[in-house]
C-alpha positions as CSV (number, residue, x, y, z in Angstrom):
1,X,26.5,71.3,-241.2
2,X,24.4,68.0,-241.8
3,X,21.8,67.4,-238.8
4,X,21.8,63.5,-239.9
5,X,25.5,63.3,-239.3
6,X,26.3,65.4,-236.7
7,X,24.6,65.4,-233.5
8,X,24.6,68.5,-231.2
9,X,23.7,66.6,-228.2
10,X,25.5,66.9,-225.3
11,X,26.2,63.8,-223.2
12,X,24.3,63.2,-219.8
13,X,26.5,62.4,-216.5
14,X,25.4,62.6,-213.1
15,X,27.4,64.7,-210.5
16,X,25.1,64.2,-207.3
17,X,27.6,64.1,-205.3
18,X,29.3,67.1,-206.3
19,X,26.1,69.1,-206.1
20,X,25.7,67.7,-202.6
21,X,28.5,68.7,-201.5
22,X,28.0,72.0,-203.2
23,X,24.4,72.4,-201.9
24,X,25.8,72.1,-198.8
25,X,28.4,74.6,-198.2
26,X,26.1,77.1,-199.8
27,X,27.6,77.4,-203.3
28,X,26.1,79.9,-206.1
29,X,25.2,77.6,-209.1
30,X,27.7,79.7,-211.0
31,X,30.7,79.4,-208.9
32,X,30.2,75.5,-208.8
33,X,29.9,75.4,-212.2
34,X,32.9,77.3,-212.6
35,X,34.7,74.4,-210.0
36,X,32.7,71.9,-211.9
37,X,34.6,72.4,-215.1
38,X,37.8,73.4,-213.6
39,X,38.0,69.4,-212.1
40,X,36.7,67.7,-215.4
41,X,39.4,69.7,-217.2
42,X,41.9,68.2,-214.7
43,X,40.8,65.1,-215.0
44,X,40.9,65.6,-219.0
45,X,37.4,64.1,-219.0
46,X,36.3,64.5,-222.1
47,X,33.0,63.4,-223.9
48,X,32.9,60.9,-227.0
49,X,34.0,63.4,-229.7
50,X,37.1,64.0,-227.8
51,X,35.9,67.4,-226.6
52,X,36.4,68.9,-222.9
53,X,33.6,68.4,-220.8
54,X,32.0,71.6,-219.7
55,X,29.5,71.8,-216.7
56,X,26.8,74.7,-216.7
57,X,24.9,76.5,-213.9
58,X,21.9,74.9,-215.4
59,X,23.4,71.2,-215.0
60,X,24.2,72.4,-210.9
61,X,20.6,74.1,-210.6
62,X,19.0,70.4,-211.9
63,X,21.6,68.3,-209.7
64,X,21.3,70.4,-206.2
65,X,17.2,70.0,-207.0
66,X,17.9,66.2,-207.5
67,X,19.8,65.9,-204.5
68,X,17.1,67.6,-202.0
69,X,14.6,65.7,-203.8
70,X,16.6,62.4,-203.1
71,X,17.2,63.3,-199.2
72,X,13.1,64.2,-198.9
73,X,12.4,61.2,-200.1
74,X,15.3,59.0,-198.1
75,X,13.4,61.0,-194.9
76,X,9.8,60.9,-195.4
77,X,10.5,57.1,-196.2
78,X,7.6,54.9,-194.6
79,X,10.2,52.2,-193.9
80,X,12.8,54.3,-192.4
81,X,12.5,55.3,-188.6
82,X,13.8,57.6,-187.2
83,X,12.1,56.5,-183.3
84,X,9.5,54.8,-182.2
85,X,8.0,54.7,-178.7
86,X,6.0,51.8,-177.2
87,X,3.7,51.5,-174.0
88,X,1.9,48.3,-172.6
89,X,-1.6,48.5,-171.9
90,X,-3.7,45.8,-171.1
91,X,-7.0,47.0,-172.0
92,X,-10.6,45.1,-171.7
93,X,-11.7,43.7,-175.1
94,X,-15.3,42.4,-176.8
95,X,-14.5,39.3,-177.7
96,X,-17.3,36.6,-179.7
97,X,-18.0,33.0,-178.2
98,X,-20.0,30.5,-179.8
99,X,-21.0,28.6,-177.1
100,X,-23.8,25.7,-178.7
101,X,-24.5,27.7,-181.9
102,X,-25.4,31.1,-179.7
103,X,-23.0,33.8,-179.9
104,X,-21.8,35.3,-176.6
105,X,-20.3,38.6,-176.0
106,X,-17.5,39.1,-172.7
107,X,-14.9,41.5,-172.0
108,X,-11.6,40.2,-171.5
109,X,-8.2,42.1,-170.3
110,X,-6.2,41.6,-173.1
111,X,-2.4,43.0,-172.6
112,X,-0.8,44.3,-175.8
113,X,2.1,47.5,-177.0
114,X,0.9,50.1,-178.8
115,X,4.0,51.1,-181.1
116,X,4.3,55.0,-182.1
117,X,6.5,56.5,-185.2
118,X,8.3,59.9,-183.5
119,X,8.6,62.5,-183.0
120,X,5.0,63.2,-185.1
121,X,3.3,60.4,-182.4
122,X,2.2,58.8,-185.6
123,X,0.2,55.2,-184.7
124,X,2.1,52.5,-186.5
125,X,0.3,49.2,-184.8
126,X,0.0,46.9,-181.8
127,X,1.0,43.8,-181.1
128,X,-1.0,41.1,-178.7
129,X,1.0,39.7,-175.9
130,X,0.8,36.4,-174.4
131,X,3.5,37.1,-171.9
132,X,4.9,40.4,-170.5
133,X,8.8,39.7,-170.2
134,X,10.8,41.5,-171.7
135,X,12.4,39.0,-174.2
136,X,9.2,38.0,-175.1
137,X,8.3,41.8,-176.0
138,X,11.1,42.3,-177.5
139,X,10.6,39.2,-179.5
140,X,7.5,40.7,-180.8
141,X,8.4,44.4,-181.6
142,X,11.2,42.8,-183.4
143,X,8.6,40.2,-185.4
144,X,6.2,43.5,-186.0
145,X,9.1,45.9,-187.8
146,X,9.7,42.9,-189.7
147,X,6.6,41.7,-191.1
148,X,5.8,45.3,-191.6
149,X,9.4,45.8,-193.5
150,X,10.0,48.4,-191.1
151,X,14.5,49.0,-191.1
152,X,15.9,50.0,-187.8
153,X,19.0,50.7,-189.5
154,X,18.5,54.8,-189.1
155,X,17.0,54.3,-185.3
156,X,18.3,57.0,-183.0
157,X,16.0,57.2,-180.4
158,X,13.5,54.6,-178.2
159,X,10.9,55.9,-176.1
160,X,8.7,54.0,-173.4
161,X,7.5,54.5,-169.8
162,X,9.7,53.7,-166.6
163,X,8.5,50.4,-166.3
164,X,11.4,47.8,-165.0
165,X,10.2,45.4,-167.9
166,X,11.0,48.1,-170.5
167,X,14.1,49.8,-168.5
168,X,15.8,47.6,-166.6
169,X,19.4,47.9,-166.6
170,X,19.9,44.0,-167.6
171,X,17.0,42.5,-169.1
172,X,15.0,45.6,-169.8
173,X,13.5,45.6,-173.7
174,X,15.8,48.9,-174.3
175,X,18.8,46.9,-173.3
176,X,18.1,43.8,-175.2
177,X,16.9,45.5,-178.4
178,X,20.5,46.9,-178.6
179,X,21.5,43.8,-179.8
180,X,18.0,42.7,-181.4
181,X,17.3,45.7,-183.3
182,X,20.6,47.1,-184.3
């Protein structure tokens, strides 16, 4: 058989979710192999020679590897969260005045939220408050996941102290980020 004619290749299709699905219930690459082929055949998919699709235990081993690769990643993703907790501190800070071209050093009490990535208690930032209502804190942590590019669209969990600004039952930030955040 001519080389330059013929081609022995073997067309490429993706079945993630299949293997998915098969990684999942625990399936021996063989066995979903074997299911594999058994659906393309009743399907009559069939490849560009007109020949029946066949799907080997190689083709599941590579597609179940992609698949846990692809979750990992979707995971470990630095602009997923999974929860964040937040605490307000209003801690004394050094800040520089020029005051007729001498430079003067004072302490001032400077309230800001310090903003952790859970469960790992990962630091993600602060934020600097002018104001400690909660709207205005809510405004804020909503600004800072957004300039960051930060989604809230896996968010399960919020964590913070009992304080009434954070907690309350009507204007707490936990109650309006319901509707802020998600």
């Amino acid at each position: 058989m001519d080389r330059s004619t013929s081609s022995q290749y073997t067309e490429r299709y993706d079945c993630f979710n299949f293997a998915l699905v098969c990684d999942r219930f625990g399936l021996p690459d063989r066995v979903a192999s074997a299911l594999g082929t058994a659906r393309l055949q009743d399907f009559k998919i069939k490849d560009k020679h007109g020949k029946p699709l066949i799907m080997d235990k190689s083709k599941v081993r590579r597609e179940k590897e992609k698949c846990r690769q692809e979750v990992l990643r979707k995971r470990l993703d630095d602009t997923n969260l999974l929860a964040f907790s937040f605490d307000g501190r209003i801690d004394d800070t050094l800040t520089i005045d020029k005051i007729d071209e001498k430079c003067h050093t004072r302490m001032v009490k400077e309230p800001h939220l310090v903003i952790l990535r859970k469960p790992n208690s990962e630091l993600i930032g602060y934020v600097r408050l002018e104001h400690e209502t909660a709207e205005y804190k809510t405004t804020k942590l909503n600004g800072f996941f957004n300039d960051k590019h930060i989604s809230l669209d896996t968010l399960i969990g919020i964590c913070t102290d009992g304080e009434s600004t954070n907690t309350g039952p009507h204007g707490g930030i936990i109650r309006l980020a319901v509707s802020a955040f998600v």
